[in-house]
C-alpha positions as CSV (number, residue, x, y, z in Angstrom):
1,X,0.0,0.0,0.0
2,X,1.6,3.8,-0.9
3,X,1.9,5.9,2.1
4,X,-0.2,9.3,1.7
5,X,3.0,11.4,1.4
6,X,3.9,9.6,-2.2
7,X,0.3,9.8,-3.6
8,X,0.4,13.6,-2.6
9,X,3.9,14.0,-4.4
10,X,2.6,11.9,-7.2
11,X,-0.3,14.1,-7.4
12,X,1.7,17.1,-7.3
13,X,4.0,16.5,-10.0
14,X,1.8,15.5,-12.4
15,X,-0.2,18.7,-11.7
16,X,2.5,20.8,-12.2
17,X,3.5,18.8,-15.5
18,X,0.3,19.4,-16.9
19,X,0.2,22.8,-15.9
20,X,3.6,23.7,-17.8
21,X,2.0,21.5,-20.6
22,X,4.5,19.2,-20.5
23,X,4.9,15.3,-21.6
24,X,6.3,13.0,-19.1
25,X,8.9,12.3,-21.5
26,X,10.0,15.5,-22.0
27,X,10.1,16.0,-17.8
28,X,12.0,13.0,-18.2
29,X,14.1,14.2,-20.5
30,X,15.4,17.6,-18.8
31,X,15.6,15.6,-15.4
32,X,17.9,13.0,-17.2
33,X,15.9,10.3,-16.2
34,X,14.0,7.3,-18.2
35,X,10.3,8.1,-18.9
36,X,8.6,4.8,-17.2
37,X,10.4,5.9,-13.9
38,X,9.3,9.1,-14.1
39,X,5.8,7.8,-14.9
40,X,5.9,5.3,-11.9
41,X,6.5,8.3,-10.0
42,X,3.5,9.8,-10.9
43,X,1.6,7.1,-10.3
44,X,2.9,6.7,-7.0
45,X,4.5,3.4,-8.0
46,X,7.9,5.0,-6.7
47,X,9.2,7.2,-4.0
48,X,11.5,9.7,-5.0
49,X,14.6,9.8,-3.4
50,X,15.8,13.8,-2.3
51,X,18.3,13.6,-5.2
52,X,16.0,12.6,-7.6
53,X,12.7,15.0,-6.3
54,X,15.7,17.4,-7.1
55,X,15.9,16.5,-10.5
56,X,12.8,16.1,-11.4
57,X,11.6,20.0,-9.5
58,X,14.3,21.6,-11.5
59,X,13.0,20.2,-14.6
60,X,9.6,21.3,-14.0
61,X,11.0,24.5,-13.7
62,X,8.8,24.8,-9.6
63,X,9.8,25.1,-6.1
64,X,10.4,21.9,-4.2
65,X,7.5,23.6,-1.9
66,X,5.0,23.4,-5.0
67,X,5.5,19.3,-4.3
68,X,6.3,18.4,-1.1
69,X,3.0,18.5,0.7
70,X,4.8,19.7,4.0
């Protein structure tokens, strides 16, 4: 079962994809990382580690705030 924490960051990426109209293979992409991992982290399949919520923030072009629901 995924923790509430990862469904809200799953939630929150994918909102913030969609709201720079972006493909998740083009957040993929920028963060240097390979489209079905980004996509399991959107479905909450995965749990970013720091490093990679890094990534993947700076490729959305948002604050880490904007996705970590603390």
């Amino acid at each position: 079962m995924t923790d509430k924490m990862t469904l809200d960051i799953a939630q929150a990426l994918k909102n913030a994809r969609q709201d720079k109209h972006m493909t998740q293979q083009q957040v993929a992409k920028k963060a240097g990382i390979h489209e079905k991992y980004y996509a399991k982290l959107e479905q909450a399949v995965s749990t970013p580690s720091l490093k990679m919520l890094k990534k993947v923030v700076s490729a959305l072009g948002v604050h880490s705030s904007d996705v970590l629901p603390f």
